[in-house]
N, C-alpha and C positions, 0 to 999 in steps of 0.2 A: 582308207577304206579297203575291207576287204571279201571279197565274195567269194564262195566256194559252192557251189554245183554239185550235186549226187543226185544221179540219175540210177534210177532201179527199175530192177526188171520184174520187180511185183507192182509197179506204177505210183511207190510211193516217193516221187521225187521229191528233194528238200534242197532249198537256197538259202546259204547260211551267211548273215553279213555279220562285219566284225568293224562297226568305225565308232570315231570318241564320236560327242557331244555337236559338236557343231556342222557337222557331212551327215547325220545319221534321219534326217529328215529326207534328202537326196539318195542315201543309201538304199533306206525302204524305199521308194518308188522305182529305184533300179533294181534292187530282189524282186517287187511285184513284178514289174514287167518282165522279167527275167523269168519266174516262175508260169507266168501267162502263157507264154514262148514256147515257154517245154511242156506246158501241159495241150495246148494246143497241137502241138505236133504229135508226141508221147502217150496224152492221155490218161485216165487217173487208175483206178486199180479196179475201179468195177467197169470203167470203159473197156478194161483190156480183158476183164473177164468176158464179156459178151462178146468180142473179138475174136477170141480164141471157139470159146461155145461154137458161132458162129460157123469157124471152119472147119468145123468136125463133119467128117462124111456120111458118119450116121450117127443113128440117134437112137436112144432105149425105145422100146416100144415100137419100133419103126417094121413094118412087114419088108421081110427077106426084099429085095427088088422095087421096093417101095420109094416112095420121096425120100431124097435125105435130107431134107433139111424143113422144119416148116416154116410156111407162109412168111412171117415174122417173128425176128428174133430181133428181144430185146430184154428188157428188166423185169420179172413178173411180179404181179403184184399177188401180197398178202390174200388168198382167198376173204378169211376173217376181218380183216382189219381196214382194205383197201392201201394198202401203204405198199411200196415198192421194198423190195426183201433185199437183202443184202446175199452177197458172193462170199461164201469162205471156203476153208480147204474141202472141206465134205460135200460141198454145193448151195443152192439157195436155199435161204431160211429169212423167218422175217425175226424181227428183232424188238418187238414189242412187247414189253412187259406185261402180265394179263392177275399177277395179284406176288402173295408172298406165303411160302409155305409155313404155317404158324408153328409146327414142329420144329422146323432149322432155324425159320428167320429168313430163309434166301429165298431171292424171286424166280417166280415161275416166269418162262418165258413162255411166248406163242410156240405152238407145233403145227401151224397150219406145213403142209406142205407144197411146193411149187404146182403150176397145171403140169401134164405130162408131156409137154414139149422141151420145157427144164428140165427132166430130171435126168439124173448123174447116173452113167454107165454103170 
């Protein structure tokens, strides 16, 4: 059996096992728990975005000498849709399909945007 570990600093860790036939039932529960481990400690990649968000000193919108931080920070949800929005490089957005443009063929996504306590510098 063989396990290999990659730990990232965008919080997409991955546990890779490599055994024959007869370990590989034993193997996967020592990847799980192995994986369990580092995400507990680590954290996955929208944990760390709120993390980071988090300990930013201020914040868009925030008056000069104001609060810097509000009340609660955490994952915001979808105005539209009620669904928690995902983290990417540009900031939060929600991720819910809302039909399909009949000209292209490709889908429209939501454009609700975050409340103003999210939003990106």
């Amino acid at each position: 059996m063989n396990i290999k570990i990659f730990l990232s600093t965008d919080g997409k860790h991955t546990v890779q096992v490599d055994a024959d036939l007869p370990e590989a039932d034993e193997a996967y529960v020592k990847a799980e728990e192995l994986y369990t481990k580092i995400i507990d400690k680590h954290g996955t990649k929208q944990e760390q975005a709120v993390k980071a968000y988090a300990k930013k000193e201020s914040f868009p919108n925030d008056e000069p000498g104001g609060p810097a931080k509000p009340a609660s920070v955490g994952i915001p949800m979808c105005p539209d849709h009620h669904k928690p929005m995902a983290h990417g490089k540009y900031g939060w957005y929600c991720k819910t399909p809302i039909g399909t443009d009949p000209a292209t063929d490709k889908t429209i996504w939501c454009k609700a945007k975050p409340p103003v306590e999210f939003a990106r510098e």
